[in-house]
PALO-304403 format. One line per field, with one value per residue (C-alpha): y, z, x; residue in one letter; chain. Coordinates in nm, 4 decimals, padded with zeros to 6 digits, always signed. Layout:
<recs>
Y: [Y, ...] .
Z: [Z, ...] .
X: [X, ...] .
r: [A, ...] .
c: [A, ...] .
</recs>
This chain:
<recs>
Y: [-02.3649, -01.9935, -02.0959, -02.4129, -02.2363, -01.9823, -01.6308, -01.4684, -01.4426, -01.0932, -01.0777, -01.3922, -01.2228, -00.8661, -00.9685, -01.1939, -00.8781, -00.6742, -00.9408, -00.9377, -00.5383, -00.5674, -00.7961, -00.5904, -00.3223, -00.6336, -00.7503, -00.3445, -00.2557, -00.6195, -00.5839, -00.2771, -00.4284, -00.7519, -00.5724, -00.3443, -00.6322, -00.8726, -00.5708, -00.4181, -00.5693, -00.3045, -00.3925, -00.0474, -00.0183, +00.3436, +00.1699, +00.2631, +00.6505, +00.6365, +00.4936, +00.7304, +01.0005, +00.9160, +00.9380, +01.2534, +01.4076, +01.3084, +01.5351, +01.8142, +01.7877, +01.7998, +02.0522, +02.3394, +02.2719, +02.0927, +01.8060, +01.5347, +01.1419, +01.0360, +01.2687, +01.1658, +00.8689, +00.9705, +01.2168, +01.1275, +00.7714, +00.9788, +01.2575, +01.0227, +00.7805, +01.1039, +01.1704, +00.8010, +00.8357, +01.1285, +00.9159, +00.6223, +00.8314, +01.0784, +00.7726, +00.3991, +00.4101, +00.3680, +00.0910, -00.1756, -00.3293, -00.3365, -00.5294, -00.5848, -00.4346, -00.0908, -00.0139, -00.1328, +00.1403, +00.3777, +00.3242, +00.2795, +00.6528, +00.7964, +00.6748, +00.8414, +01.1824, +01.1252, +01.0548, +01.2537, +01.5583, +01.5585, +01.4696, +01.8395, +02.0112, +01.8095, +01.6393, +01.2528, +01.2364, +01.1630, +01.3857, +01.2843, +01.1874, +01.1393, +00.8789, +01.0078, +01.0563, +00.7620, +00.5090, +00.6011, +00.3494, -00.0223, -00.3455, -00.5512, -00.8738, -01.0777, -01.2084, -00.9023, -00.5486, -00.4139, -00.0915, +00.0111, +00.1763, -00.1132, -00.3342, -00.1009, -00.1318, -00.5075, -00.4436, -00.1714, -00.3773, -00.7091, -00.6054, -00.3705, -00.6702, -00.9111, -00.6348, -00.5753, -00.9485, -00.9954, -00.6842, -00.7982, -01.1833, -01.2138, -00.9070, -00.8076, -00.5059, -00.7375, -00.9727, -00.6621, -00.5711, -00.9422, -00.9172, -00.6404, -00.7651, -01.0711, -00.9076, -00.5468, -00.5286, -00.7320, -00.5663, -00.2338, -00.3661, -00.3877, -00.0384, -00.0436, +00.2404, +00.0012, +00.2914, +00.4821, +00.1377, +00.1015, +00.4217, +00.3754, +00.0236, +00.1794, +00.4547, +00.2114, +00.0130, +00.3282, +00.4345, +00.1656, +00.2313, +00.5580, +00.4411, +00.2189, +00.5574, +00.6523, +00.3669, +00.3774, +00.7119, +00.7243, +00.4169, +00.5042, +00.8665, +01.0173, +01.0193, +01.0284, +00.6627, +00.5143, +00.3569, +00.2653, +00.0651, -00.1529, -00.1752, -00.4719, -00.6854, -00.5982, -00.7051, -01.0590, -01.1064, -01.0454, -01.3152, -01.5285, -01.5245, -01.5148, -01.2211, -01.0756, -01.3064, -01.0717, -01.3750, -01.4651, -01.0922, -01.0755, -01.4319, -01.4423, -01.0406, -01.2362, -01.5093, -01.3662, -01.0741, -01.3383, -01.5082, -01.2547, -01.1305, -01.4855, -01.5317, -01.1737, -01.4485, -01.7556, -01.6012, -01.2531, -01.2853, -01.3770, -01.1465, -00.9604, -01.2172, -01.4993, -01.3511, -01.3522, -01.6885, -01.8256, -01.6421, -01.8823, -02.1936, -02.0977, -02.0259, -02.3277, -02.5364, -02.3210, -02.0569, -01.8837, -01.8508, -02.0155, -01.8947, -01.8014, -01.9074, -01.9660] .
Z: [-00.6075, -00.4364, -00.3985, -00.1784, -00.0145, +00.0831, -00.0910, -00.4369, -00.6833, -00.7002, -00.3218, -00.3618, -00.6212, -00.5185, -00.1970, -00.3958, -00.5410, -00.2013, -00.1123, -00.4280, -00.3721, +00.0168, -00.0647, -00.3272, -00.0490, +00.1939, -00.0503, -00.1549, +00.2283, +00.3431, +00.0188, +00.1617, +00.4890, +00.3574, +00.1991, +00.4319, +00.6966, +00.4744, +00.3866, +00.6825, +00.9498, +01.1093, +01.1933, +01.0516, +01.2466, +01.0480, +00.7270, +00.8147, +00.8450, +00.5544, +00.3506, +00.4755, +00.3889, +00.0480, +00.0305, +00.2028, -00.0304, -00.3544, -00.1897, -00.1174, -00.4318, -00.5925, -00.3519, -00.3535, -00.6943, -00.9011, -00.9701, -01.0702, -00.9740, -01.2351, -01.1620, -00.7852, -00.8607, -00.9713, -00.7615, -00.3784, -00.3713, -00.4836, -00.1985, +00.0731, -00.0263, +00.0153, +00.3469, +00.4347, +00.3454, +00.5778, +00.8435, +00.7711, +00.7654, +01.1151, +01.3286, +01.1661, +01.0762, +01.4606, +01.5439, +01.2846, +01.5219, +01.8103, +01.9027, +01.6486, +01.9725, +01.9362, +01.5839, +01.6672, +01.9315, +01.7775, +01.4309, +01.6480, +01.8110, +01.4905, +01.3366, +01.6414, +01.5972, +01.2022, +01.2895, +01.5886, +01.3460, +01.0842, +01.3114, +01.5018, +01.1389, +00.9303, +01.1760, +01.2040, +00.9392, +00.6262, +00.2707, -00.0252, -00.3053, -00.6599, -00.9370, -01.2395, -01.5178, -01.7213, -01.4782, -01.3840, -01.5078, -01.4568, -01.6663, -01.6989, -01.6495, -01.6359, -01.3183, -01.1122, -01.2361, -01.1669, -01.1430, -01.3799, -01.0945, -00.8964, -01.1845, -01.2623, -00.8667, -00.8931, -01.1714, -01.0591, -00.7705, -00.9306, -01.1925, -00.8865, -00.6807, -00.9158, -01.0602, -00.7376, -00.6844, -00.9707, -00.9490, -00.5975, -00.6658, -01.0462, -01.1482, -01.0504, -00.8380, -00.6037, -00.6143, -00.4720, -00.2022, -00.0857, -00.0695, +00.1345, +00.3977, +00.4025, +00.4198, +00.3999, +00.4667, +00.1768, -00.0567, +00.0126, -00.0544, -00.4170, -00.4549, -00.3880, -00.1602, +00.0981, +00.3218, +00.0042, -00.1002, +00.2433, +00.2752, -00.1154, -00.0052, +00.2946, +00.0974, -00.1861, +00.0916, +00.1858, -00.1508, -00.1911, +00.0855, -00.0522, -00.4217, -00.2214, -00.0118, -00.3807, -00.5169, -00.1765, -00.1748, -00.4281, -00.2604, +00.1162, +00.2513, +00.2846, +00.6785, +00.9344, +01.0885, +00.7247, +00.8153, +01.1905, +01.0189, +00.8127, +00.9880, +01.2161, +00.9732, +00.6999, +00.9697, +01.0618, +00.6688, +00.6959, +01.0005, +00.7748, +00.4776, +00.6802, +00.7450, +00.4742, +00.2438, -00.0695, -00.2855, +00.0677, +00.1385, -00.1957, -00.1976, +00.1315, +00.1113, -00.2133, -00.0439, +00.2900, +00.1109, -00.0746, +00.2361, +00.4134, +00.1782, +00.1725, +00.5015, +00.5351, +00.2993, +00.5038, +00.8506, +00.9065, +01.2349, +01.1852, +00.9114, +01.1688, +01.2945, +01.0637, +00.9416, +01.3015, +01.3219, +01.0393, +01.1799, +01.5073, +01.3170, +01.0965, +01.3756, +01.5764, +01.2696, +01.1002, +01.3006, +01.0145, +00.8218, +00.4940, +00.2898, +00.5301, +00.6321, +00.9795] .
X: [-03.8065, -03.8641, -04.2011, -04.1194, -03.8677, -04.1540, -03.9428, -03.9845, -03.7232, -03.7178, -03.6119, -03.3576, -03.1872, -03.2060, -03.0146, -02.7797, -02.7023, -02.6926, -02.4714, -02.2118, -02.2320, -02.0954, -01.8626, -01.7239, -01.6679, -01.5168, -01.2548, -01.1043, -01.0638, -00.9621, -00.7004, -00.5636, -00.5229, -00.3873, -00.1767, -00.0331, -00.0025, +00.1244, +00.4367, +00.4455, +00.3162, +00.1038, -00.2359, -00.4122, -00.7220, -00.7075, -00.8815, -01.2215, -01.1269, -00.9217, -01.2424, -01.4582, -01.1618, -01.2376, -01.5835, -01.5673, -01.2463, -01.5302, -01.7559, -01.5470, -01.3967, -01.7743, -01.9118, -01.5619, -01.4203, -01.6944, -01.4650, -01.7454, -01.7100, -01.4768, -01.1834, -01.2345, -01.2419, -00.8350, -00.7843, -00.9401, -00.7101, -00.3866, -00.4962, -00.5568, -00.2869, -00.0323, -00.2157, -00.0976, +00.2532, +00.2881, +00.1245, +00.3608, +00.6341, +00.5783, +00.4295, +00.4053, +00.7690, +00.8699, +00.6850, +00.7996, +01.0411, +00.7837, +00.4865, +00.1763, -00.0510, +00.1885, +00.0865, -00.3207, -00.3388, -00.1942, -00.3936, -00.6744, -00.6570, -00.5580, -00.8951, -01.0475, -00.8975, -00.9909, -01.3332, -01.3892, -01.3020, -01.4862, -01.8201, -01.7224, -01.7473, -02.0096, -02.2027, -02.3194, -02.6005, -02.5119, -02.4634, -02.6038, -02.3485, -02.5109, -02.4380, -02.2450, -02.5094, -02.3666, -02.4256, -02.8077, -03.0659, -03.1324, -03.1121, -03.3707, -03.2494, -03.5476, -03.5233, -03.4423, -03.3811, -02.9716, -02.8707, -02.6018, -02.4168, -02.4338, -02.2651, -01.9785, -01.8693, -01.8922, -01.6372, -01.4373, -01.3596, -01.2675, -01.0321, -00.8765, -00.8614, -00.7198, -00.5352, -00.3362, -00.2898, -00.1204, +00.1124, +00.2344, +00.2174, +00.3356, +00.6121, +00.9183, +00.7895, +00.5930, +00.8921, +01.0566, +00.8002, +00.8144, +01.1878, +01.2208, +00.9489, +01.1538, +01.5198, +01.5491, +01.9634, +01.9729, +01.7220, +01.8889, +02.2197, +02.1330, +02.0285, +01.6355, +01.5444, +01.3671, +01.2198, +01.0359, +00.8861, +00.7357, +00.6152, +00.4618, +00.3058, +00.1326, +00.0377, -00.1395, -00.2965, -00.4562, -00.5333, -00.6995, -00.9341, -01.0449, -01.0761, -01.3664, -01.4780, -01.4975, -01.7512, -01.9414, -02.0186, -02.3024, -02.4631, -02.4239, -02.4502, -02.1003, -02.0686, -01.7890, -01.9393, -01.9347, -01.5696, -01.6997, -01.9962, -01.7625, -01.4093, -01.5247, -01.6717, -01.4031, -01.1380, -01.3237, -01.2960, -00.9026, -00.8889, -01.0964, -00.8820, -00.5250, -00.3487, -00.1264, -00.3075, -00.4129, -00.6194, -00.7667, -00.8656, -00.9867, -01.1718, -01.3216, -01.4551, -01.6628, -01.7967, -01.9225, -02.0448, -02.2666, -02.2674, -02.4166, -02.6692, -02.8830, -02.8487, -03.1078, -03.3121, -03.3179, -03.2494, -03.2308, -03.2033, -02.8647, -02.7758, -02.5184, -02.3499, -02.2859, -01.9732, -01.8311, -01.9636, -01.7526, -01.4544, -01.4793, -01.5406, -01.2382, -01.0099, -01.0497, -00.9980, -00.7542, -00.5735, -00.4104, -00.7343, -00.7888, -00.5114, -00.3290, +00.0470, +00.2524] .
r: [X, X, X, X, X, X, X, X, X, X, X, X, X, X, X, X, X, X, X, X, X, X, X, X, X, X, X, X, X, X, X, X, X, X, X, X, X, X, X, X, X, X, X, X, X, X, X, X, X, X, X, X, X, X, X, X, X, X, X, X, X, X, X, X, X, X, X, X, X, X, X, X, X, X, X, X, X, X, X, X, X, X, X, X, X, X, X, X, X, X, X, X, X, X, X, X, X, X, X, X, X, X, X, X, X, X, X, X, X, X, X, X, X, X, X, X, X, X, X, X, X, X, X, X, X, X, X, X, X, X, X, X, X, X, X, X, X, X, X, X, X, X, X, X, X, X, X, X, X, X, X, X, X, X, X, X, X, X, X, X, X, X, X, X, X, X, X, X, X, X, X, X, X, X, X, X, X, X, X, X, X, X, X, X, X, X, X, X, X, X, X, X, X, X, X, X, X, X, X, X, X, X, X, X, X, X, X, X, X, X, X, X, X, X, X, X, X, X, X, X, X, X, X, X, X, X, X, X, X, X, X, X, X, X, X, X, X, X, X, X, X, X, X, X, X, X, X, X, X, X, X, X, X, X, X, X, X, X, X, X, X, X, X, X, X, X, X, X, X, X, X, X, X, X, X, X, X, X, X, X, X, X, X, X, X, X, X, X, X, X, X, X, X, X] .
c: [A, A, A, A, A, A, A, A, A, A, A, A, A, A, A, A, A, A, A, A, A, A, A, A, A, A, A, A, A, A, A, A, A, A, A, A, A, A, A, A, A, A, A, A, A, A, A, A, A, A, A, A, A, A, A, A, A, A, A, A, A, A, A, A, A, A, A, A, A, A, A, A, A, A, A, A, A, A, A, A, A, A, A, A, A, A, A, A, A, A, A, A, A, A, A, A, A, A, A, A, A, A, A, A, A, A, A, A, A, A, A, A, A, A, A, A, A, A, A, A, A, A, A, A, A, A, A, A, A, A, A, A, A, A, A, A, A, A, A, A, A, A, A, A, A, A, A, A, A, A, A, A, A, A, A, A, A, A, A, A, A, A, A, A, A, A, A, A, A, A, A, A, A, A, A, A, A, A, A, A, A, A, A, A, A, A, A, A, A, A, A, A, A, A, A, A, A, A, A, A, A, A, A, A, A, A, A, A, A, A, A, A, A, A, A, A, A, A, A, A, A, A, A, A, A, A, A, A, A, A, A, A, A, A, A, A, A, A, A, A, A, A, A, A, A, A, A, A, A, A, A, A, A, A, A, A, A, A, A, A, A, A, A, A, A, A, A, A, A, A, A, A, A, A, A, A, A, A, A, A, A, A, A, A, A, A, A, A, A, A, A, A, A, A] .
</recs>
């Protein structure tokens, strides 16, 4: 069949894989903005920073304290995720009641700042970050060789995907959450401290962002344009899937990760743009995106 189609399996399957690997990142950062959107309805254009926070907090942790990948993979998401709730809390907080443009500008020169500083002290070329010692090697699958690294992000970030779906979608604590997006007064009138659990949702959005800083940082060089590179195309995937929708985010990051990976087979030419390509088709048939709501 590869032969007809005039490409070898090795190079079908090896960007399959490239594909499955991207989307993994898609679906963590489009999570974390579904999720934030869907709670609080701020449109955090601060995601990319806050991934590439975490992928720089691994290093520094490595580099100043010798903490190696596995405690950073701990310890960067809870860092960055406090660094959120103090963000939520000094500026986000005032701009719930106000336009969805309000909290998209000001996200949007936060990430700026974020960015702007850590380019002044480390500079735009990437730092190496290297994988843990138990995750070198390969598999030799027969058809393609995988990298054990590569595999364990595949799986980190499906059972973290899934595994935030069904806390927000299936127990009482997302039954909470949902509530108090829905009808605060009321919510609070039974006792729940309604401002903490916003500040605590915006901060596990942003964890979230840095556990995938985290992951990415042995693949890609830790950089202050990592989150610049991915913030467009992880924000198409969030149209694509609906806004606020966390088994869209998590679905549609998948698919146009795959998506996107055999399209660099068949036409690579197109490779950069398909994504945005779906997200018109999808828009003029269905505004709301595919699992999305009015």
């Amino acid at each position: 069949m590869f032969d007809l189609l005039g490409i070898s399996a090795p190079a079908f399957f090896g960007q399959l894989l490239i594909g499955v690997i991207n989307g993994s990142f898609y679906a963590l950062l489009s999570l974390g903005l579904a999720v934030i959107f869907g709670m609080l309805h701020i449109i955090n254009f601060v995601h990319g920073a806050q991934y590439m926070l975490g992928a720089f907090t691994a290093l520094l942790l490595l580099n100043y304290l010798g903490i190696g990948y596995w405690w950073s993979l701990l310890l960067a998401p809870l860092i960055v995720g406090a660094f959120g709730i103090v963000l939520e809390r000094v500026f986000l907080r005032h701009l719930y009641k106000l336009d969805h443009v309000y909290g998209l500008l000001l996200t949007f020169g936060i990430a700026l700042v974020i960015e702007g500083t850590f380019r002044e002290f480390f500079g735009s070329s990437g730092q190496p970050y290297g994988i843990p010692p138990e995750l070198a090697g390969v598999q030799n699958l027969g058809f393609m060789f995988l990298p054990n690294y590569r595999a364990w992000v595949i799986v980190a970030s499906l059972v973290v995907c899934f595994g935030t779906w069904f806390m927000i979608e299936r127990t009482r604590l997302g039954s909470y959450l949902r509530a108090a997006t829905e009808n605060p007064a009321l919510v609070q009138a039974f006792g729940i401290n309604v401002p903490l659990m916003v500040s605590l949702t915006y901060g596990f959005g942003v964890a979230l962002a840095a556990f995938g800083g985290v992951l990415a940082a042995p693949i890609y060089q830790v950089s202050p344009l990592m989150g610049i590179n991915i913030i467009i195309v992880v924000f198409a995937v969030v149209v694509i899937g609906g806004m606020g929708s966390i088994l869209g985010a998590v679905v549609t990051g998948f698919v146009l990760g795959v998506v996107e990976g055999l399209t660099k087979v068949f036409y690579p030419e197109a490779s950069s743009t398909v994504i945005f390509v779906v997200m018109v088709l999808v828009l003029l048939t269905r505004p709301t995106g595919l699992f999305g709501r009015a």
